[in-house]
N, C-alpha and C positions, 0 to 999 in steps of 0.2 A: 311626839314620841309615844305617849299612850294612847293614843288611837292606833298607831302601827303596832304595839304591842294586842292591844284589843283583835284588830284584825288577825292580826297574826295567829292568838290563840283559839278564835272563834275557826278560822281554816284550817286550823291543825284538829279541832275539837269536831266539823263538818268530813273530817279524813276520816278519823277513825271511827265515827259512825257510820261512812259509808264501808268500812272494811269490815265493820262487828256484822251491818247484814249482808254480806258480800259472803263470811265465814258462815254465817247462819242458812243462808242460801244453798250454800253448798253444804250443809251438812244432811239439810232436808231431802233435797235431790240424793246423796248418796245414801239416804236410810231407806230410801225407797225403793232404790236399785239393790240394796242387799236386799231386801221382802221380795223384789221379784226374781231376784237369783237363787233364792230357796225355795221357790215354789215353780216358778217354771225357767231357766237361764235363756232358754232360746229366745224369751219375751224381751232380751236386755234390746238385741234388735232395733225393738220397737220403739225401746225407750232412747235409742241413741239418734233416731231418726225425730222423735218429737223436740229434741235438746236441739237439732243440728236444723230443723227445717226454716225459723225463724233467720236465721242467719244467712241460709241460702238467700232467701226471699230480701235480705236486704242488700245485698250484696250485686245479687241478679237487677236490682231498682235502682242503685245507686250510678249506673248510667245514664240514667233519665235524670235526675234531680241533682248529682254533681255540676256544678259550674264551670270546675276546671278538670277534664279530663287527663291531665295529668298528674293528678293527685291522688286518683284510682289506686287501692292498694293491690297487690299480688296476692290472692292467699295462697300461705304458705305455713311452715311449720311454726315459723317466728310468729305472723301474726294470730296464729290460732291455738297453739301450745308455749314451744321454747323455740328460742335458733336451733335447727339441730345440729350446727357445725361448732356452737359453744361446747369445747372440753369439759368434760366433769374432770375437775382439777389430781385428784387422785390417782385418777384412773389414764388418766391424758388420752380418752378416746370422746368424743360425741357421739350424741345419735347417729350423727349421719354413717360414724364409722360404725355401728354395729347394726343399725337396718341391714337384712339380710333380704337378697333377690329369692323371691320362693316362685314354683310354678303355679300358683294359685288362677284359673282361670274361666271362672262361671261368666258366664255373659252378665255383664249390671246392666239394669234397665233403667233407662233415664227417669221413668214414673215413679219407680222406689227405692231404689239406691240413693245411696248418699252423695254424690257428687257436685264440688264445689266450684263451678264459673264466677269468674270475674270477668265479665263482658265492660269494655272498656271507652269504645268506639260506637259515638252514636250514631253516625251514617252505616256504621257496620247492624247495628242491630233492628234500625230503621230497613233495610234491607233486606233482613233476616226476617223480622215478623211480616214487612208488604209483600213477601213473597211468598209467603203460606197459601195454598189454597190457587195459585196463579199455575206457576212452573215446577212447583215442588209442595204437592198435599202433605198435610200434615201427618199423614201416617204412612210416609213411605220417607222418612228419617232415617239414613244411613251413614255408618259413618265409616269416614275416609283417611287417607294419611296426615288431614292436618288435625287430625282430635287423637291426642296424646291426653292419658290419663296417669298418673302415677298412684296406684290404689294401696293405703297403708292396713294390715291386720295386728292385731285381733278385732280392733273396733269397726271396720269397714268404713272410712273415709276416700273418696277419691279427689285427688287434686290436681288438676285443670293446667295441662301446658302448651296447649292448642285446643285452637277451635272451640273460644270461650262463646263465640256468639252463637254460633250454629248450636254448641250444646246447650245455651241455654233456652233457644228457639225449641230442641227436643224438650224438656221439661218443664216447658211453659204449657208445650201438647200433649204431655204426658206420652210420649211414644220416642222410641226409639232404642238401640239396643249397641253398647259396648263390648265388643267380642274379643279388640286387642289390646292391649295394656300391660303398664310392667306394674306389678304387686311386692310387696314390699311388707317384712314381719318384722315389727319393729319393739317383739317382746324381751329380748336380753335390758333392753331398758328399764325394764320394771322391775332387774335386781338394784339398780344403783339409785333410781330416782323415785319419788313419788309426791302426792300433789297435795296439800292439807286446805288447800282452798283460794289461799293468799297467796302462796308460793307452790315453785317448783323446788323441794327440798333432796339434799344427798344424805340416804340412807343410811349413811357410815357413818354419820355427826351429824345432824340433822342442819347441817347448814345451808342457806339457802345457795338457790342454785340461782334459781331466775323468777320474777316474780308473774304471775297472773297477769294473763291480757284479757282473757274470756271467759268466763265463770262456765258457757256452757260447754266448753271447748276440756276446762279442767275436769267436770263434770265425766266427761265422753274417757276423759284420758286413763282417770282412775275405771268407770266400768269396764275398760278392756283390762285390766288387771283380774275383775271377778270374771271373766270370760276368758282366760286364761286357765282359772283354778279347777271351771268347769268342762275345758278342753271344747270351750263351745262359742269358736269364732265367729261362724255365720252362719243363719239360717241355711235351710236345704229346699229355699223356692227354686 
């Protein structure tokens, strides 16, 4: 019995150190991102692209070194912010129900946009890089009706509902160029929600909403709130 007690308090005591620097992580990353939204905003960009690119990169690799291919996650809202179809209890709406369709339509460039594949299938990706350079050079990447993107603002994420392998084939070659997709402004949420590191908290009482899956992902969610204040969602590449 006190050895499971031992255990027990030493894994509760390994929790909340991993959560004191989890809160400390995030406080760092967001004092950095206010210095650079008072001195230049259009830099936050840059800064959301260095937070998101690690993530790509393991996400794009994790069909090589998965085992079980069906264990591959989707990303999506749930895995990289909150569910968006979770109600905020008060209000009995979700994100999903307030993302609003905007026409927002700059072409994103698979070399520097943000755009998140989940390449799932390795004979499919096998496929995709042996054919580089064969029947289809690496710079004449185009895309077609099976590369659906769903691109969310103020922060400039895109997320991946076709044509994960081809896209990631374009980003792996730094070329290629998304001209149609549906965009989506998903700032009315930053009157009801907001993120303090650990959690997804409700504005009205600060209760929690949903907890933290991604530190960089929380990171990303609050700077589109300072890119909001600054009416400065996205670069003008």
């Amino acid at each position: 019995m006190l050895n499971k007690t031992i255990s027990f308090l030493l894994k509760l005591l390994k929790k909340e150190e991993s959560s004191s620097r989890q809160k400390l992580e995030y406080n760092q990353v967001m004092k950095i991102a206010k210095q650079i939204h008072s001195e230049n905003p259009e830099a936050l960009n840059d800064l959301i692209k260095l937070l998101a690119r690690p993530y790509q990169s393991i996400t794009m690799k994790s069909v090589l070194t998965e085992l079980d291919q069906n264990s591959i996650k989707t990303i999506d809202s749930k895995e990289l912010f909150f569910d968006q179809f979770e109600k905020i209890p008060y209000l009995n709406q979700s994100l999903f129900d307030l993302k609003e369709k905007c026409n927002y339509s700059k072409p994103l460039k698979l070399k520097t946009d943000v755009i998140l594949p989940w390449p799932w299938n390795q004979y499919r990706i096998i496929n995709c890089l042996s054919n580089i350079g064969i029947d289809r050079p690496a710079g004449n990447w185009k895309q077609d009706d099976n590369h659906k993107i769903e691109y969310w603002l103020p922060f400039g994420i895109g997320f991946v509902h076709g044509g994960n392998h081809s896209i990631t084939n374009g980003i792996i070659n730094g070329t290629g160029v998304i001209k149609k997709y549906d965009t989506y402004d998903i700032s009315k949420i930053y009157k009801f929600i907001y993120c303090d590191g650990e959690y997804y908290r409700i504005k009205k009482d600060n209760t929690i909403f949903q907890k933290v899956n991604n530190l960089e992902f929380a990171c990303i969610f609050e700077i589109g709130r300072l890119m909001l204040k600054s009416n400065k969602t996205l670069d003008d590449e």
